[in-house]
N, C-alpha and C positions, 0 to 999 in steps of 0.2 A: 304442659299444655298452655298455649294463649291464653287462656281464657279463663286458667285455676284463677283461685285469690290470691292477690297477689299483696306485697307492701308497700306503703307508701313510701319508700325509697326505692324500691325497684320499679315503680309505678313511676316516679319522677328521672330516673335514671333511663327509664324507656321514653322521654319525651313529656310524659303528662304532666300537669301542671294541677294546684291544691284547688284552682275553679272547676275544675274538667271534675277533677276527681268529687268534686261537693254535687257536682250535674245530674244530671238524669240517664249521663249512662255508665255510673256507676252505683255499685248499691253497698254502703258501709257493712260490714261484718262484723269488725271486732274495730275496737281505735285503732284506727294505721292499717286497716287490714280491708279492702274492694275487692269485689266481682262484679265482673260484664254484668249490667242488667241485664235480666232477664235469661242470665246462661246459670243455671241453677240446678243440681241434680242430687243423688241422693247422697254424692261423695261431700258435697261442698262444705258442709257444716262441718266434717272432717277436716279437709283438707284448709277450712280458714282458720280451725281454733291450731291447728299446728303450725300454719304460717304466726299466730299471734305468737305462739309459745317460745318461736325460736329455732333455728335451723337442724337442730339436734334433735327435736322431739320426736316423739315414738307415739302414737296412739296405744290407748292401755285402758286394763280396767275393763269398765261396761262397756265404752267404745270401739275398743277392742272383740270384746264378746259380741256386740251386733254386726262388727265386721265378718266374724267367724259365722255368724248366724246359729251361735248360743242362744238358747231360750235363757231371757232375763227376769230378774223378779217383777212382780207386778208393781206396775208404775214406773216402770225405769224404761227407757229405748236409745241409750246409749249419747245422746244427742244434746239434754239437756242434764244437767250441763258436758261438754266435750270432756271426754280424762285423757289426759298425755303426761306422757314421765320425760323428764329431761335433769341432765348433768347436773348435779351442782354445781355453784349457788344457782336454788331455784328462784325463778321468776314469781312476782305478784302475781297472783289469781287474778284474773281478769274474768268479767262477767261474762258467762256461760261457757268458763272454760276453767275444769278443778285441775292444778299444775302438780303431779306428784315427782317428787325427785329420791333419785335410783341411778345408778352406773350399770346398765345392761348391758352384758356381753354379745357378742354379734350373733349366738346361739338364742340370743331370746327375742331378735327382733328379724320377722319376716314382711313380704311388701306384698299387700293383696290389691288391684288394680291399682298399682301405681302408686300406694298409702304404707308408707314402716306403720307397722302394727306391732305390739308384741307376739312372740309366739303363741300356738295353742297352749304349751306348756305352761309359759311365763304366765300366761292371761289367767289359766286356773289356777294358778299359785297364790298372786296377786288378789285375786278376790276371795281368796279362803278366811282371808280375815277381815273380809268385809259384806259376804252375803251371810245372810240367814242359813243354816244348817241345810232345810228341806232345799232351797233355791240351790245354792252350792251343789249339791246329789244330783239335779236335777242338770246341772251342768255339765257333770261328769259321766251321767249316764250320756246325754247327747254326745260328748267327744268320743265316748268308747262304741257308743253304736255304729255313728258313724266312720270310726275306722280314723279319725283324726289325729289318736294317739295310742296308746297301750299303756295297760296297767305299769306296766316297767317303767316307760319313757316320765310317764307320771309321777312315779316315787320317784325319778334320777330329779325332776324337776324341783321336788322339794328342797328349800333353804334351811337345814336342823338351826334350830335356834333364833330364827328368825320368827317375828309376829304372823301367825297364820298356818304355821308349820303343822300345830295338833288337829286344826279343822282340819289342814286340806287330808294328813291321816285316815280322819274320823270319816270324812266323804268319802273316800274312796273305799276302807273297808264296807260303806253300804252303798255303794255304787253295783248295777245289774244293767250290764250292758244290754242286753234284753228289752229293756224299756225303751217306747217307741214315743212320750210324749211328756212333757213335764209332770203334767197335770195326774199320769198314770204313776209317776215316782212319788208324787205327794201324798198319792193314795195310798203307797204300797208302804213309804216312813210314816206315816197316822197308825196304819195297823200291824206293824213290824214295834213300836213304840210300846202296840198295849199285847207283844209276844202271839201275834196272829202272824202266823208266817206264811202271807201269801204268796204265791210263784208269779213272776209276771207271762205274759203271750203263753200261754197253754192251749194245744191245740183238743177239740175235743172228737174222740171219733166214735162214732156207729156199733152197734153189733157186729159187722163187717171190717170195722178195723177203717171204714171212709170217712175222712176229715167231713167234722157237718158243719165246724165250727172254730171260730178263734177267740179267746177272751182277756181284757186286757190282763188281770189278775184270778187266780184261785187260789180256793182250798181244797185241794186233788181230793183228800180222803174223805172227806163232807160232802164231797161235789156239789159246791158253792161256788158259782161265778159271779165276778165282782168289775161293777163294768165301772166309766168315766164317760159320762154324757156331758160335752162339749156343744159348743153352740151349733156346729154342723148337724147336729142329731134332730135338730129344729127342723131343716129341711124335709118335705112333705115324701120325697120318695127315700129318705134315710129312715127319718122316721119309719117308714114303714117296713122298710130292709131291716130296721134295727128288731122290730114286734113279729117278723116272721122268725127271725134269728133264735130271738127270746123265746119261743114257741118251738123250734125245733128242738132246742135245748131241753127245754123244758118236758117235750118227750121221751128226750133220752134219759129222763130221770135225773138233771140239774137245776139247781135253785137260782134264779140270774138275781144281784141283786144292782142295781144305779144309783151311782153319785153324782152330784152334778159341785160345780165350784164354791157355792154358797154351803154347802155341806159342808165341805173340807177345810174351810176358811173358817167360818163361824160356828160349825157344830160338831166338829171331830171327835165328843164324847158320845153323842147321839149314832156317829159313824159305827163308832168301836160297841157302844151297848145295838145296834140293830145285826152287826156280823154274829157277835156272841148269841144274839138268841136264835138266829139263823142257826148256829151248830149247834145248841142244844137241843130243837127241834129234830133236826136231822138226826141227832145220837137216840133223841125218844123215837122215831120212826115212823 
């Protein structure tokens, strides 16, 4: 495209000159690296830390993962800084762009609008040794739900002997494709951790056998539902979608309990002792 970022040798090769380029209609990106003012979109921070990187680079990593529209650990959006893997010898980091260097086969590198990416594969391989346990699960559940990849294609993916090899194992034996949102996989590895072995999406039904009900996690035989109150739940008509829900349930003889992300981040023993007394209740009757 006209209008990607380009280099300042291809930038003077088209004509322009190092004033034009210092001007006001152009806007620096990386050293050596313009875009059109004001032609700016959500590829471009992409598409300039790979022009910096070198003709060869591959978007990778978290970069990658927000191109796939993987849920990222919190604080991360893929952008700051850019991750690209390129051939060795690798290039000097350059500011706001981490350079990893790797020899990827043409199997690990696909082009999503226009951008080499790594693969789905390559991408969760690649971060197995560098997310967190929970975040990494939460990865994997999003690629198998949505159909991005399969358990198989997954292990064919792993490197044996390679840095990262036992996580991405360990994730995937607790991986539950099942799961519809990060946030519900964090829940389910906090109390999966202290051997509460919740189901995720259980549906619940009626005397009638009629679905009343969806919850993100249970404990079928307690019949304890275990929700993830996300900031949508704020809203004034969910909110109240969410307390007629909890009430129906609740007729049907189920206990609903809510967690919200401060729970699961800063009080996950608090999580684990209010589930357990929740089933001890239930066992007293």
């Amino acid at each position: 495209m006209m209008f990607d970022p380009i280099t300042r040798s291809c930038a003077l090769a088209r004509g322009e000159t190092d004033n034009k380029l210092r001007g006001r209609q152009w806007a620096r990106q990386h050293r050596g690296v313009y875009v059109r003012f004001g032609i700016v979109d959500d590829a471009t921070p992409y598409k300039a830390a790979l022009a910096a990187a070198g003709h060869d680079a591959t978007l990778s990593h978290f970069s990658a993962a927000a191109r796939w529209r993987l849920p990222l650990p919190i604080g991360c959006d893929g952008r700051r800084p850019v991750h690209v893997t390129v051939r060795p010898p690798r290039p000097r980091h350059r500011k706001g762009v981490r350079v990893h260097e790797n020899l990827l086969a043409a199997c690990d590198i696909a082009e999503l609008d226009g951008i080499p990416v790594t693969s789905v594969g390559r991408t969760w391989f690649d971060l197995a040794a560098t997310c967190h346990f929970y975040d990494h699960v939460a990865i994997t559940d999003a690629i198998l739900h949505r159909g991005l990849s399969t358990r198989e294609r997954l292990t064919a993916a792993i490197r044996a002997g390679h840095r990262g090899a036992k996580a991405a194992r360990r994730s995937l034996e607790a991986a539950d494709e099942r799961a519809e949102s990060p946030w519900e996989t964090r829940t389910r590895l906090v109390l999966h951790a202290a051997d509460l072995m919740v189901v995720p999406q259980v549906s619940i039904a009626d005397d009638f056998d009629v679905i009343i009900a969806r919850t993100d996690l249970a404990l079928v035989e307690h019949k304890i539902a275990i929700e993830y109150d996300g900031g949508h739940h704020l809203d004034r008509d969910q909110a109240r979608a969410d307390l007629d829900r909890v009430r129906t349930m609740e007729r049907h003889g189920w206990l609903v309990l809510r967690f919200g992300a401060d729970d699961l981040l800063h009080r996950e023993r608090q999580v684990i002792a209010e589930v357990k007394t929740a089933i001890r209740r239930r066992r007293k009757g």
